[in-house]
N, CA, C and O atoms as CSV, one atom per row, in Angstrom:
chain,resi,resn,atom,element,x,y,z
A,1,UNK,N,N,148.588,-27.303,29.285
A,1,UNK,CA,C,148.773,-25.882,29.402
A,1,UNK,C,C,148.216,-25.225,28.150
A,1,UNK,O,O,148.137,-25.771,27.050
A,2,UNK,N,N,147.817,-23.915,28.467
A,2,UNK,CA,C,147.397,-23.014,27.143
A,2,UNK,C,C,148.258,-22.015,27.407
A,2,UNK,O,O,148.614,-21.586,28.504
A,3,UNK,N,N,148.617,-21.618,26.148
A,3,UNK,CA,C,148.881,-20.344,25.902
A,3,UNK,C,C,148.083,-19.479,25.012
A,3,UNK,O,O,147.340,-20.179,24.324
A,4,UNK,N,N,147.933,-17.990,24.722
A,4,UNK,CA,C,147.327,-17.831,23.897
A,4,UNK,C,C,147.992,-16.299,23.592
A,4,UNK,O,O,147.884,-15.471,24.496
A,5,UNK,N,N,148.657,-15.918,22.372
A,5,UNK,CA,C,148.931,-14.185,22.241
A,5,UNK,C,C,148.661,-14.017,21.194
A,5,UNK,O,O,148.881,-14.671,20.174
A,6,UNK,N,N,147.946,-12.736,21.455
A,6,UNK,CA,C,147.290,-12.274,20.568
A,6,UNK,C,C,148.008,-10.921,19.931
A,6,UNK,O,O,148.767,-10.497,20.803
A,7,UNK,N,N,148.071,-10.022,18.677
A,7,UNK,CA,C,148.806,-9.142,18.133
A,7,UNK,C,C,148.017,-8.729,17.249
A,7,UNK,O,O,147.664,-9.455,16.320
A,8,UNK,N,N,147.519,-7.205,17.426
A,8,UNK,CA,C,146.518,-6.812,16.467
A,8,UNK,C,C,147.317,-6.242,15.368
A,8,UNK,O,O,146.537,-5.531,14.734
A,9,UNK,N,N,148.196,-6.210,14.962
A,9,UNK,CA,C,149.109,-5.815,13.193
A,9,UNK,C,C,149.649,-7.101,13.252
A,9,UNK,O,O,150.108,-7.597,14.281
A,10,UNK,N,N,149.613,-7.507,12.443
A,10,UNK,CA,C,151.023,-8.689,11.755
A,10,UNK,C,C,151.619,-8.093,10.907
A,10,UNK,O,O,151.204,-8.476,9.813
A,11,UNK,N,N,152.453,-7.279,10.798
A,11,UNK,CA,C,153.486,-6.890,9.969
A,11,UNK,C,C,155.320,-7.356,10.163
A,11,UNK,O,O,155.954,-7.174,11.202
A,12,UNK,N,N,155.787,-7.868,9.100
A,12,UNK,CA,C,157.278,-8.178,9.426
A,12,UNK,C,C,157.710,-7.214,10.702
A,12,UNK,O,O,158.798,-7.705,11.000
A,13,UNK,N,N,157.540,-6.410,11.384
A,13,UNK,CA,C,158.462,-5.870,12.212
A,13,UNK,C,C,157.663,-6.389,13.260
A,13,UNK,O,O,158.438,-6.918,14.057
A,14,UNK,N,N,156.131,-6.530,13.772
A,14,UNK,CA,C,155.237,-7.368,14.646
A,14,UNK,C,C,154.372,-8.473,14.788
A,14,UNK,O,O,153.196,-8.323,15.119
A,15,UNK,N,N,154.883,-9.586,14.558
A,15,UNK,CA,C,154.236,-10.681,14.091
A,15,UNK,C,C,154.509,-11.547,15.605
A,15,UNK,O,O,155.154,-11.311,16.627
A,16,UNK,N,N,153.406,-12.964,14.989
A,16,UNK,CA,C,153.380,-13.836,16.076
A,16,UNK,C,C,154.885,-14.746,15.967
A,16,UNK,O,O,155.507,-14.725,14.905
A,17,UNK,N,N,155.358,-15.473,17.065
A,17,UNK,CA,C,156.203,-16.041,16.888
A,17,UNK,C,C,156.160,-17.571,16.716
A,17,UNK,O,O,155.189,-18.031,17.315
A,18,UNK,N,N,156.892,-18.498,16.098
A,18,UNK,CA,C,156.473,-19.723,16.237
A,18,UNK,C,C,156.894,-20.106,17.393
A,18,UNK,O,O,157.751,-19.438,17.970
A,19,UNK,N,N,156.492,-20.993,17.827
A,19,UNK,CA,C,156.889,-21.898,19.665
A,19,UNK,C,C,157.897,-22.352,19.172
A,19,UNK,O,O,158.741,-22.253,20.063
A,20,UNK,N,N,158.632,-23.067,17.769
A,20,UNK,CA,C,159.645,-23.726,17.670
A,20,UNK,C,C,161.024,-22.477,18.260
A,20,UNK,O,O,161.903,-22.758,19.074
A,21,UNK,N,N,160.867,-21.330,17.670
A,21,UNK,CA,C,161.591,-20.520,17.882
A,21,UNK,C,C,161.600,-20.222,19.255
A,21,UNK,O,O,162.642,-20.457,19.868
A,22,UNK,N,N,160.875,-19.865,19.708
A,22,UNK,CA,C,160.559,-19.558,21.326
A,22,UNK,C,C,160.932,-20.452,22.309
A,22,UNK,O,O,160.946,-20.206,23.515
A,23,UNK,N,N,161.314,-21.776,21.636
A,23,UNK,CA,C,161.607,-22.938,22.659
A,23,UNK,C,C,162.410,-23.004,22.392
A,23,UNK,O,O,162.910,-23.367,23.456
A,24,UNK,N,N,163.215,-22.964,21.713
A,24,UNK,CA,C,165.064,-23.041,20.885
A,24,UNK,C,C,165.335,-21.883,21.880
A,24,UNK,O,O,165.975,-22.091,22.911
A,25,UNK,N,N,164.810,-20.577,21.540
A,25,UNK,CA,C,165.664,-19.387,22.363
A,25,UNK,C,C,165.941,-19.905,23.843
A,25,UNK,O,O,167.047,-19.605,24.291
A,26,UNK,N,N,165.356,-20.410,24.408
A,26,UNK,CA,C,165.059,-20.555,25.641
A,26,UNK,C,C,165.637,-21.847,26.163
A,26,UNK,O,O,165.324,-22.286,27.270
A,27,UNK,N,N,166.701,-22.604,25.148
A,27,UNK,CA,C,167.556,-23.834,24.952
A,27,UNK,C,C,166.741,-24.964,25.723
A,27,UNK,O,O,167.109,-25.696,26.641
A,28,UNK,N,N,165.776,-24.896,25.200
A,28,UNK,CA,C,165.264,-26.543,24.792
A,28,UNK,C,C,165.138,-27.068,23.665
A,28,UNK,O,O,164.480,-26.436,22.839
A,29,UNK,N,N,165.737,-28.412,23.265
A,29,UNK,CA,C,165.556,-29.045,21.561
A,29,UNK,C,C,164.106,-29.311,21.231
A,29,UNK,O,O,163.296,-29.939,21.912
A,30,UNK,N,N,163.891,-28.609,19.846
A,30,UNK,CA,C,162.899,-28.725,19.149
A,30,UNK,C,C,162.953,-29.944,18.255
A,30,UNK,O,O,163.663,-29.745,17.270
A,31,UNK,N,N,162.320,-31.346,18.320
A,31,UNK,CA,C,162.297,-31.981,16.999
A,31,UNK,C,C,160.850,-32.129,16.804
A,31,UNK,O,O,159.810,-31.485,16.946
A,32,UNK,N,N,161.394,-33.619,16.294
A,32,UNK,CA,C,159.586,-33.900,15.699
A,32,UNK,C,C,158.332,-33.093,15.388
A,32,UNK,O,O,157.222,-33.490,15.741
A,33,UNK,N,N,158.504,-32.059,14.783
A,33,UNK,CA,C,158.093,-31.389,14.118
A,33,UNK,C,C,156.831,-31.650,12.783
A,33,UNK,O,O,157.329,-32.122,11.761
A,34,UNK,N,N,155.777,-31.470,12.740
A,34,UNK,CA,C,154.715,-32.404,11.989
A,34,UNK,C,C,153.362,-31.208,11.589
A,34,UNK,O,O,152.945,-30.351,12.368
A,35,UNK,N,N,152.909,-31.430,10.310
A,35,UNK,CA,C,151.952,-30.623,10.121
A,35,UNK,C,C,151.001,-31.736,10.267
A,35,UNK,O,O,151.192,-32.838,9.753
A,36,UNK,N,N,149.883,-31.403,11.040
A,36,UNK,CA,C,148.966,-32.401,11.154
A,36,UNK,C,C,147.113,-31.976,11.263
A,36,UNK,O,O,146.807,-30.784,11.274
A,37,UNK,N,N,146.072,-32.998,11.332
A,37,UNK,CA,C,145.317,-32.423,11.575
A,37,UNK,C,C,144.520,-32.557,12.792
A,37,UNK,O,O,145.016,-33.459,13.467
A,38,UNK,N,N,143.646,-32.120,13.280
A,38,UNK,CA,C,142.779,-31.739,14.697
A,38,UNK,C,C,141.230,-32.014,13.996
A,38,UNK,O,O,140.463,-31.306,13.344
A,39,UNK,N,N,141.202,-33.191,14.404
A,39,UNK,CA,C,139.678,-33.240,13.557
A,39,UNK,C,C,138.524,-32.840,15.242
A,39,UNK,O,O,138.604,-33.374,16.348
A,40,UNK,N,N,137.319,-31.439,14.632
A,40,UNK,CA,C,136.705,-31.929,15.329
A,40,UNK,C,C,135.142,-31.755,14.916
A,40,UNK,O,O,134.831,-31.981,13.746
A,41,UNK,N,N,134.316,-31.421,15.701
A,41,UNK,CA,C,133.128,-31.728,15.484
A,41,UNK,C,C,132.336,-30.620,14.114
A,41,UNK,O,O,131.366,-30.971,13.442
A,42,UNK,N,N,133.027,-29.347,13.990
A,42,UNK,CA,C,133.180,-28.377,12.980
A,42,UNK,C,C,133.649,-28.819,12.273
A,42,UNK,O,O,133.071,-28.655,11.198
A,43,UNK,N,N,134.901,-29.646,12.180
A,43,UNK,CA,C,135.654,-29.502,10.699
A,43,UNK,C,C,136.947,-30.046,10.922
A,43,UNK,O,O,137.229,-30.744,11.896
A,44,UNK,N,N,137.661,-29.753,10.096
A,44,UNK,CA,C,139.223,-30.354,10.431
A,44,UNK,C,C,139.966,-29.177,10.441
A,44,UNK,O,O,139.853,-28.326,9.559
A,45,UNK,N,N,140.957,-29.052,11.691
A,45,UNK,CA,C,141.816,-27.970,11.972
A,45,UNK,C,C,143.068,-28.508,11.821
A,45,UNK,O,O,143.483,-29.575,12.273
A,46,UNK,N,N,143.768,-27.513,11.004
A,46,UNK,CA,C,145.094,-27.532,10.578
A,46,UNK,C,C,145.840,-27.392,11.470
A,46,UNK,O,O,145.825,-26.206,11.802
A,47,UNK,N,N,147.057,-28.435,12.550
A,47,UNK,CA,C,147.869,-27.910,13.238
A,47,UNK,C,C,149.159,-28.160,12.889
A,47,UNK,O,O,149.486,-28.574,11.776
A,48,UNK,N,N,150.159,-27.853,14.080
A,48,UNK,CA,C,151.479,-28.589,13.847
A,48,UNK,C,C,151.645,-28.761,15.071
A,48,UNK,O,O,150.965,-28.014,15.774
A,49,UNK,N,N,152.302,-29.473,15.594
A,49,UNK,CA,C,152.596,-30.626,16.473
A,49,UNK,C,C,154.744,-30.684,16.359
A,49,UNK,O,O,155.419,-30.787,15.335
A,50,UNK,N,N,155.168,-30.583,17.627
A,50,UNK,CA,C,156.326,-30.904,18.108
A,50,UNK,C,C,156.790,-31.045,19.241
A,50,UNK,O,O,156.034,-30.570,20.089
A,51,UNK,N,N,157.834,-31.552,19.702
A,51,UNK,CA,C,158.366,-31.884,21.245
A,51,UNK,C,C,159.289,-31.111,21.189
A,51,UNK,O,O,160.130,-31.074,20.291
A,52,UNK,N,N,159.217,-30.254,22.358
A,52,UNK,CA,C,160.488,-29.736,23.242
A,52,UNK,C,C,160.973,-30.837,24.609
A,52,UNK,O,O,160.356,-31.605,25.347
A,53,UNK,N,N,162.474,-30.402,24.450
A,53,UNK,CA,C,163.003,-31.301,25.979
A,53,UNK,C,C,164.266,-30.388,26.237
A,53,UNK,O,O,165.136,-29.843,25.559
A,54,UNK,N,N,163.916,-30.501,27.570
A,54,UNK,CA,C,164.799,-29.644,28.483
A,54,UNK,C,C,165.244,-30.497,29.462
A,54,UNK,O,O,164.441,-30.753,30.359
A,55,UNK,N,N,166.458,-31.053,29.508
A,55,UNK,CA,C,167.018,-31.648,30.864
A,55,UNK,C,C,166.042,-32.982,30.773
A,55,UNK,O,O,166.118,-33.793,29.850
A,56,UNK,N,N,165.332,-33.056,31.620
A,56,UNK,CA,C,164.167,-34.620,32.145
A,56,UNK,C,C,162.811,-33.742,31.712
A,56,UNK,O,O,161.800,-34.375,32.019
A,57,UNK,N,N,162.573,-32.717,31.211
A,57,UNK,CA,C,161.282,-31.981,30.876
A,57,UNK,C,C,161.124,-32.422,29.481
A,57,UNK,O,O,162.140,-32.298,28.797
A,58,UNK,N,N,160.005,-32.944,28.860
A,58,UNK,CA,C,159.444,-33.880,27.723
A,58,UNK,C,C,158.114,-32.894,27.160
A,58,UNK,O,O,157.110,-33.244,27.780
A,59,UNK,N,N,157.835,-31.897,26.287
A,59,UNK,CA,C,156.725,-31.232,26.134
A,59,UNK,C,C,156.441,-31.408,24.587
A,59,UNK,O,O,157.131,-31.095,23.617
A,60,UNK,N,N,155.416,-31.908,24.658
A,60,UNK,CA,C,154.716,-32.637,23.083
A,60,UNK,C,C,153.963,-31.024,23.212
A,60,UNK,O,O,153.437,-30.550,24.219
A,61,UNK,N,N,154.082,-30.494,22.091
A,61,UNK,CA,C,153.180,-29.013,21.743
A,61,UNK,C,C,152.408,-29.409,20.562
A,61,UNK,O,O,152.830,-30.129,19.658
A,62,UNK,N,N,150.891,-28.724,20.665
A,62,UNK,CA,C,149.898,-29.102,19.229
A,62,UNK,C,C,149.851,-27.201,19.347
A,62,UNK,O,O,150.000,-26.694,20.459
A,63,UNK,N,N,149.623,-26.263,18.045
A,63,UNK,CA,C,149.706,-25.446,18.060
A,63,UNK,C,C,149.393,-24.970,16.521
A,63,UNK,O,O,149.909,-25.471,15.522
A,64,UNK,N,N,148.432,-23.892,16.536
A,64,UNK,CA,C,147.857,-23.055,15.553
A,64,UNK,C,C,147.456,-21.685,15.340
A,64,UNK,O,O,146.470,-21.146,15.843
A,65,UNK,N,N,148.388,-21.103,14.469
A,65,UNK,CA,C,148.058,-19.765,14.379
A,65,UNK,C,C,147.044,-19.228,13.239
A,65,UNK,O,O,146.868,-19.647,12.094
A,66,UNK,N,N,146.378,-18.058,14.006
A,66,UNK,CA,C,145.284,-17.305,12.534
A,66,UNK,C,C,145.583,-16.287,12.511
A,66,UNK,O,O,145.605,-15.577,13.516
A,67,UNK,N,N,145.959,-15.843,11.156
A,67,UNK,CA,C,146.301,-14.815,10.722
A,67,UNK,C,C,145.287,-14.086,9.668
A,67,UNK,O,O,145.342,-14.358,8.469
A,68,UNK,N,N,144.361,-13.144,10.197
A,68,UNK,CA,C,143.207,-13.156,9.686
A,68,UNK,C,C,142.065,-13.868,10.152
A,68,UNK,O,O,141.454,-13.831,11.220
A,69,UNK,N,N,141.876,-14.725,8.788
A,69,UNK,CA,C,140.842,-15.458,9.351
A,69,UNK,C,C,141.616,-17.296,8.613
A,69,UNK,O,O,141.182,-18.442,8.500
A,70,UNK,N,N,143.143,-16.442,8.242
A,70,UNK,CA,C,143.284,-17.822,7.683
A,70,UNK,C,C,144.555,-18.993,8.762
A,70,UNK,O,O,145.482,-18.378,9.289
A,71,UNK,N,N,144.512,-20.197,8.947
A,71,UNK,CA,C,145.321,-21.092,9.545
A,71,UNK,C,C,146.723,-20.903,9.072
A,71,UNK,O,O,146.888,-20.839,7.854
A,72,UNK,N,N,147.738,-20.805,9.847
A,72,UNK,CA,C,148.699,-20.900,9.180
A,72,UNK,C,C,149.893,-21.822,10.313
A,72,UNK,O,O,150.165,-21.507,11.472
A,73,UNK,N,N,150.238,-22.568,9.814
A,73,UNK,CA,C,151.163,-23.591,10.732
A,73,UNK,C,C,152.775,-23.336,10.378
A,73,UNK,O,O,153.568,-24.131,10.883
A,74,UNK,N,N,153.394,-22.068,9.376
A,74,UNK,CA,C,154.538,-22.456,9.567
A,74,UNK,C,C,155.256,-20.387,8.516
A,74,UNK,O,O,154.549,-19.666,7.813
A,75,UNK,N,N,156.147,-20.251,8.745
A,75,UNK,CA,C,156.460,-19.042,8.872
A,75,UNK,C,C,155.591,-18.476,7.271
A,75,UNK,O,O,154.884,-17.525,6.936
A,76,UNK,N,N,156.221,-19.835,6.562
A,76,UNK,CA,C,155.687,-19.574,4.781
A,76,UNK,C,C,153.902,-19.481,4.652
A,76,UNK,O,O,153.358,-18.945,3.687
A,77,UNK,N,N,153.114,-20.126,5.844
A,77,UNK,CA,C,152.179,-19.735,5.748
A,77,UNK,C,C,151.385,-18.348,6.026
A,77,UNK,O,O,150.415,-17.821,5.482
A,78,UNK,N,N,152.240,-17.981,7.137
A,78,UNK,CA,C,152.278,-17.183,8.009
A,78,UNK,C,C,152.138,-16.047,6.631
A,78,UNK,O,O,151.061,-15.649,6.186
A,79,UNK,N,N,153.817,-15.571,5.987
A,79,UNK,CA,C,153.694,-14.715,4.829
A,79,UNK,C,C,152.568,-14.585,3.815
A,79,UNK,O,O,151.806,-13.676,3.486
A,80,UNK,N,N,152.758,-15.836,3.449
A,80,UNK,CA,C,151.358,-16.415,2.337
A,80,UNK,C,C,149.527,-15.252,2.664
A,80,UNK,O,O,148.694,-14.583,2.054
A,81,UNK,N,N,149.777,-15.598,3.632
A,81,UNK,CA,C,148.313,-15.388,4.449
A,81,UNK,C,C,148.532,-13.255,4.950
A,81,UNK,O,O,147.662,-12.425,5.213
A,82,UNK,N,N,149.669,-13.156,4.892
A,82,UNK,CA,C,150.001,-11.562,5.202
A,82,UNK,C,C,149.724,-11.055,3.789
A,82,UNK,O,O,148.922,-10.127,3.685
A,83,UNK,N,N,150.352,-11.603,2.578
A,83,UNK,CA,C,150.550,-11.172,1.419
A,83,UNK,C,C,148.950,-10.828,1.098
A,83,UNK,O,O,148.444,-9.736,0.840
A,84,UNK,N,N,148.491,-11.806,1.177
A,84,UNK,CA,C,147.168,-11.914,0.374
A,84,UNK,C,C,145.878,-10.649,1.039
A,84,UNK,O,O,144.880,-10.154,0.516
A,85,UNK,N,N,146.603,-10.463,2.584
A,85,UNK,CA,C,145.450,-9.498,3.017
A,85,UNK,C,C,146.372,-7.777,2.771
A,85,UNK,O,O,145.941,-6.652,3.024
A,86,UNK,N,N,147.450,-8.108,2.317
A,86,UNK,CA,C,148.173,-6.523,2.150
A,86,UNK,C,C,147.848,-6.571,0.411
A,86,UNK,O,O,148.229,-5.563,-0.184
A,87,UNK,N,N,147.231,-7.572,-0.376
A,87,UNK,CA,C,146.879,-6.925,-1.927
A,87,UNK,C,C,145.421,-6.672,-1.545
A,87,UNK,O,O,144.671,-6.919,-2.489
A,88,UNK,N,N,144.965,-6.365,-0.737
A,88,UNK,CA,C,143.643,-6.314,-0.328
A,88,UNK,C,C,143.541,-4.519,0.605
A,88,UNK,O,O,142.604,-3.784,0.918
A,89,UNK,N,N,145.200,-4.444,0.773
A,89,UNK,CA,C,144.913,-3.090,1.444
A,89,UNK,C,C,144.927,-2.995,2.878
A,89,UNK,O,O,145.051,-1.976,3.557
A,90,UNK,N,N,144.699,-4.909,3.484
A,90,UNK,CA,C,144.756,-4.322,4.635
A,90,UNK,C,C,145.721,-5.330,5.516
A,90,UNK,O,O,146.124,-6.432,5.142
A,91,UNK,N,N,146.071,-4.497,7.140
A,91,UNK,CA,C,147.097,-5.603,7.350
A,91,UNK,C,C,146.000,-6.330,8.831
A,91,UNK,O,O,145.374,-5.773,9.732
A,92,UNK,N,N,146.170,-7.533,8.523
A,92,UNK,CA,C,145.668,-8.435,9.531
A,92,UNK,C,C,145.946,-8.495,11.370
A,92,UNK,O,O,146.948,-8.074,11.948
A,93,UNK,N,N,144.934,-9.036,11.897
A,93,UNK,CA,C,145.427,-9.331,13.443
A,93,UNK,C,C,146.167,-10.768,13.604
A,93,UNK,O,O,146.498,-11.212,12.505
A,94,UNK,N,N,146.385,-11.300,14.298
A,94,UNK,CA,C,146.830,-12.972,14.088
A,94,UNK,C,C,146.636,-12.971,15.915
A,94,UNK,O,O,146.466,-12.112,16.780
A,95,UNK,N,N,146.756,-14.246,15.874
A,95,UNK,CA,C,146.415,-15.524,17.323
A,95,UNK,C,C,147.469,-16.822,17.223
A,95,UNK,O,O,147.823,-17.248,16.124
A,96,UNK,N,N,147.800,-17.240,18.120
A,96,UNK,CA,C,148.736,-17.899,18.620
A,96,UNK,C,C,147.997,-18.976,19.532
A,96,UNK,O,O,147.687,-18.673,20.684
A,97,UNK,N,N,147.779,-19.952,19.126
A,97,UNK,CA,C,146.437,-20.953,20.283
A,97,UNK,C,C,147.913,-22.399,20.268
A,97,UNK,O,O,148.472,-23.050,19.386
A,98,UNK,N,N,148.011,-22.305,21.889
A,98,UNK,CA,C,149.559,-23.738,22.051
A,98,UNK,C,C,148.976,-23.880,23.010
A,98,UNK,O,O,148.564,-23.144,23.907
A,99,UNK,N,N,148.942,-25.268,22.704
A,99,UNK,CA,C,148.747,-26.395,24.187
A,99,UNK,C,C,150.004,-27.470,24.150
A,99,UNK,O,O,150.776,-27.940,23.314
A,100,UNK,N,N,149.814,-27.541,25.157
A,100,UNK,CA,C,151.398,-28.387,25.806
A,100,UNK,C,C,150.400,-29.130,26.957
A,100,UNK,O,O,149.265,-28.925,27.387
A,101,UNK,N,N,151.634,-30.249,27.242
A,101,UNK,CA,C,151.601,-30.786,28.460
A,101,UNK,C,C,153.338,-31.775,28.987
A,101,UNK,O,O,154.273,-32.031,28.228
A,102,UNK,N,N,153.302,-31.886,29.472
A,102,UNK,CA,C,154.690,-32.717,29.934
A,102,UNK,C,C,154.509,-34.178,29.907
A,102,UNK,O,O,153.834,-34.829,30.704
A,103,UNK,N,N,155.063,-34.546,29.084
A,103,UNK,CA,C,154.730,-36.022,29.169
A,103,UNK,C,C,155.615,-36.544,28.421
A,103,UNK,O,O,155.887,-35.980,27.361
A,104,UNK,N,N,156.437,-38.046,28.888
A,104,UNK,CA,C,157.078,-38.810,27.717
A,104,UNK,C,C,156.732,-39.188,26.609
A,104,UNK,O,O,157.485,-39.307,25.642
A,105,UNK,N,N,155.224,-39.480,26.639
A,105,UNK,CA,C,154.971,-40.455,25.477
A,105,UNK,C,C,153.709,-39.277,25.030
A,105,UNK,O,O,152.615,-39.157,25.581
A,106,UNK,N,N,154.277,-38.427,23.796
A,106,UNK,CA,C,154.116,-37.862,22.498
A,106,UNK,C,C,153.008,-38.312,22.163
A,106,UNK,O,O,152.238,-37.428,21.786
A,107,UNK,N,N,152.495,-39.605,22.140
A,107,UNK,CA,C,150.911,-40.087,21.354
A,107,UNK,C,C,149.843,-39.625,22.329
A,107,UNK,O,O,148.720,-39.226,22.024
A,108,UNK,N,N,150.450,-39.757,23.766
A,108,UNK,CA,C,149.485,-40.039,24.697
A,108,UNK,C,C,148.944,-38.325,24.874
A,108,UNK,O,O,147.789,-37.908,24.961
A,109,UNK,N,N,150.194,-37.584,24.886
A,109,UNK,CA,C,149.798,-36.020,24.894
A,109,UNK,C,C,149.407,-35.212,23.815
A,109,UNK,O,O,149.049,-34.035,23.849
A,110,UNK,N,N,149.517,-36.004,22.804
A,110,UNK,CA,C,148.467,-35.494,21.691
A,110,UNK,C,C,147.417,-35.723,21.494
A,110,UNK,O,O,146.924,-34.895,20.728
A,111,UNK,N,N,146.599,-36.646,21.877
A,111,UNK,CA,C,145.744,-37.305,22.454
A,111,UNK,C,C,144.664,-36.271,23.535
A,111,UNK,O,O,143.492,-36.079,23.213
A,112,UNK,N,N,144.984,-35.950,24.223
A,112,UNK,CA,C,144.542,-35.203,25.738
A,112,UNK,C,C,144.887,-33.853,24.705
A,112,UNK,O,O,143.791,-33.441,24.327
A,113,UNK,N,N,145.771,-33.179,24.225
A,113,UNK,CA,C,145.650,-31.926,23.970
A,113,UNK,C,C,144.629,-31.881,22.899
A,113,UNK,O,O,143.948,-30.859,22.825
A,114,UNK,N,N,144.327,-33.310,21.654
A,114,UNK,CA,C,143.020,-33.079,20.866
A,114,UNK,C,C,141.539,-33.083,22.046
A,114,UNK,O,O,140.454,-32.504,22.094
A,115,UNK,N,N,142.074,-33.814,22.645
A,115,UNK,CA,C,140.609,-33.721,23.328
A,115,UNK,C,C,140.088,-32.218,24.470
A,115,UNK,O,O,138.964,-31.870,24.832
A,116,UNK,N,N,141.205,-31.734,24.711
A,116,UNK,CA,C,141.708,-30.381,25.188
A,116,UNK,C,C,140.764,-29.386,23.989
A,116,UNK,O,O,139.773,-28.774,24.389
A,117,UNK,N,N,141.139,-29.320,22.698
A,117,UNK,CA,C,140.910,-28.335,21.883
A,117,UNK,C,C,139.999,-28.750,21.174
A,117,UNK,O,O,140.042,-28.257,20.047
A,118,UNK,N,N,139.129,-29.494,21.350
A,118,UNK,CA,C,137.612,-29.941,21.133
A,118,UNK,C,C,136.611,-29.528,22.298
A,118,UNK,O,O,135.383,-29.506,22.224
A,119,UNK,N,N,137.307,-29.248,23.251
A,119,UNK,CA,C,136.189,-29.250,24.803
A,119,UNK,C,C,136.488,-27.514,24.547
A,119,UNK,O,O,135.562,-26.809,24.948
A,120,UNK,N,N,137.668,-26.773,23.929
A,120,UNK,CA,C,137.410,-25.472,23.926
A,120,UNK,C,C,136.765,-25.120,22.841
A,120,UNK,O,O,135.965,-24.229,23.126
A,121,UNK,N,N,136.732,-25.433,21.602
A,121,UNK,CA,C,136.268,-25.303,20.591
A,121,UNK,C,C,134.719,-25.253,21.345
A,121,UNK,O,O,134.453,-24.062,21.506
A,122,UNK,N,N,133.769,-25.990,21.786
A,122,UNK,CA,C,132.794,-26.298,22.473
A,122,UNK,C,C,132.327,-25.033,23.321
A,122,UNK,O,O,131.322,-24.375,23.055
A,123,UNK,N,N,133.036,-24.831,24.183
A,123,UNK,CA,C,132.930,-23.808,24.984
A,123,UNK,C,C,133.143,-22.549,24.218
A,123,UNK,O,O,132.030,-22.026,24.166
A,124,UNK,N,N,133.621,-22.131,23.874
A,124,UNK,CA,C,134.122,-21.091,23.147
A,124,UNK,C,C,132.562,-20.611,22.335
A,124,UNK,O,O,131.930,-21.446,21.689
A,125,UNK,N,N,132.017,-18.973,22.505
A,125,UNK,CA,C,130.931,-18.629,21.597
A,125,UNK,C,C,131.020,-18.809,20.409
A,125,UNK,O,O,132.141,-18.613,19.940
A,126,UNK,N,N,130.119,-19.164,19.625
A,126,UNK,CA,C,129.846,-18.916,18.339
A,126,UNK,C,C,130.505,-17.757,17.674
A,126,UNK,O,O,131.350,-18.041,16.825
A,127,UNK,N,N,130.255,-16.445,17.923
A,127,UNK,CA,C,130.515,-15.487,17.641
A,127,UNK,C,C,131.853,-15.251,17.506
A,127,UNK,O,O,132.315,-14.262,16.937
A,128,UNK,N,N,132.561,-16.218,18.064
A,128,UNK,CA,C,134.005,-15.788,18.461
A,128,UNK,C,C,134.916,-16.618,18.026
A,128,UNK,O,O,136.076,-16.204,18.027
A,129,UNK,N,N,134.637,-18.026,17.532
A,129,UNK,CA,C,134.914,-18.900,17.186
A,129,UNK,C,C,136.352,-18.565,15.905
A,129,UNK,O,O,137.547,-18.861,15.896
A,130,UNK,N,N,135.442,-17.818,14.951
A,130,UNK,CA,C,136.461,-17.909,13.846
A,130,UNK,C,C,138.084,-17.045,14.378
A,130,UNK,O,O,139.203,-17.338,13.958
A,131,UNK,N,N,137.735,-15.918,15.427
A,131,UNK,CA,C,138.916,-15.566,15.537
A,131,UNK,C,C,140.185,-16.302,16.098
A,131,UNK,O,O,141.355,-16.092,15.778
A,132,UNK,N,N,139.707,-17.195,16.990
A,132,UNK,CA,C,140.286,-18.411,17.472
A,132,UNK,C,C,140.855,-19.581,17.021
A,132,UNK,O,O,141.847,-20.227,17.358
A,133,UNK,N,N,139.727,-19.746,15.911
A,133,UNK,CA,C,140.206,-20.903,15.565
A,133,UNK,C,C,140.223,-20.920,13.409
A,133,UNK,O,O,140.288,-21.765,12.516
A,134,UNK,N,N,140.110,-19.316,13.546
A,134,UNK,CA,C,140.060,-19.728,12.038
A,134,UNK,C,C,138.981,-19.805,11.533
A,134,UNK,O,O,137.885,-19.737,12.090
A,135,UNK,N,N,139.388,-20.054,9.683
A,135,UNK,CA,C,138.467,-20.494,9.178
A,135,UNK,C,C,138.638,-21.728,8.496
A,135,UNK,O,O,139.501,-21.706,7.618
A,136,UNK,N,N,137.950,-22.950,8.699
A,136,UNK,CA,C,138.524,-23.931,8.162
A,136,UNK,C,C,137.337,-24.825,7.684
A,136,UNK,O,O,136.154,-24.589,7.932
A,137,UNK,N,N,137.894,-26.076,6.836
A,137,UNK,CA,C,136.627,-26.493,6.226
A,137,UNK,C,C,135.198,-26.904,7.570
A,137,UNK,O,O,135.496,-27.043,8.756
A,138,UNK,N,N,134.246,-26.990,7.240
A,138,UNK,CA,C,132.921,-27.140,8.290
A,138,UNK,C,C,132.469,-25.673,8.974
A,138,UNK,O,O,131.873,-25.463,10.031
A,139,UNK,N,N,132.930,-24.835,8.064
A,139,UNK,CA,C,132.914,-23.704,7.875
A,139,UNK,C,C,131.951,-23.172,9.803
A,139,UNK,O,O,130.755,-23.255,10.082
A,140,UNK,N,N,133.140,-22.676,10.703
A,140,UNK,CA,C,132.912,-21.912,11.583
A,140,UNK,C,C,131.846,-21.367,12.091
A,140,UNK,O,O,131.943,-20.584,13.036
């Protein structure tokens, strides 16, 4: 599955949300929780990676937000990356890019969701690339 929301201000009162939060509200357990990376043919992408479970529902999530133009995997990045474009004057858009799938076994669906976000990375224009996916080393 993809999700994708997009929010043109990131300001504390309108920001993106993390999936950990969004899946807790919605009482499924969040663990395994992991900053990791997404290597692909550009560069290496910064994600984070966790399982939700609901009842017999098993969802391994790989997931990365840009705030700006910068990666940010976790609320402190999230700020980090707000701060730096509000001493600059201005306030940023941010993106929300989550893939999921249902599956028991966590290796196997991280697996298929890297190969998932390499076949979009691919597809995805040039032109458009960094808003999506950032800016990260192998420079966009």
């Amino acid at each position: 599955m993809l999700s994708v929301a997009y929010g043109g201000n990131q300001t504390d009162n309108l920001q993106v949300h993390l999936p950990e939060g969004c899946y807790a509200g919605q009482g499924f357990a969040v663990s395994d929780k992991i900053r990791g990376i997404l290597a692909t043919t550009l560069g290496q992408l910064p994600v984070a990676r966790l399982v939700a479970t609901k009842g017999p529902r098993i969802e391994p999530i790989t997931y990365w937000i840009v705030v700006g133009d910068t990666i940010a995997r976790s609320d402190w990045e999230m700020k980090k990356a707000k701060l730096a474009y509000t001493l600059k004057g201005r306030v940023p858009d941010g993106i929300l890019v989550r893939i999921s799938s249902i599956d028991p076994d966590s290796e196997r669906a991280y697996a298929l969701q890297t190969r998932f976000a390499q076949e979009l990375l691919a597809a995805v224009p040039e032109e458009s690339r960094e808003k999506i996916f950032g800016s990260f080393p192998g420079k966009l």
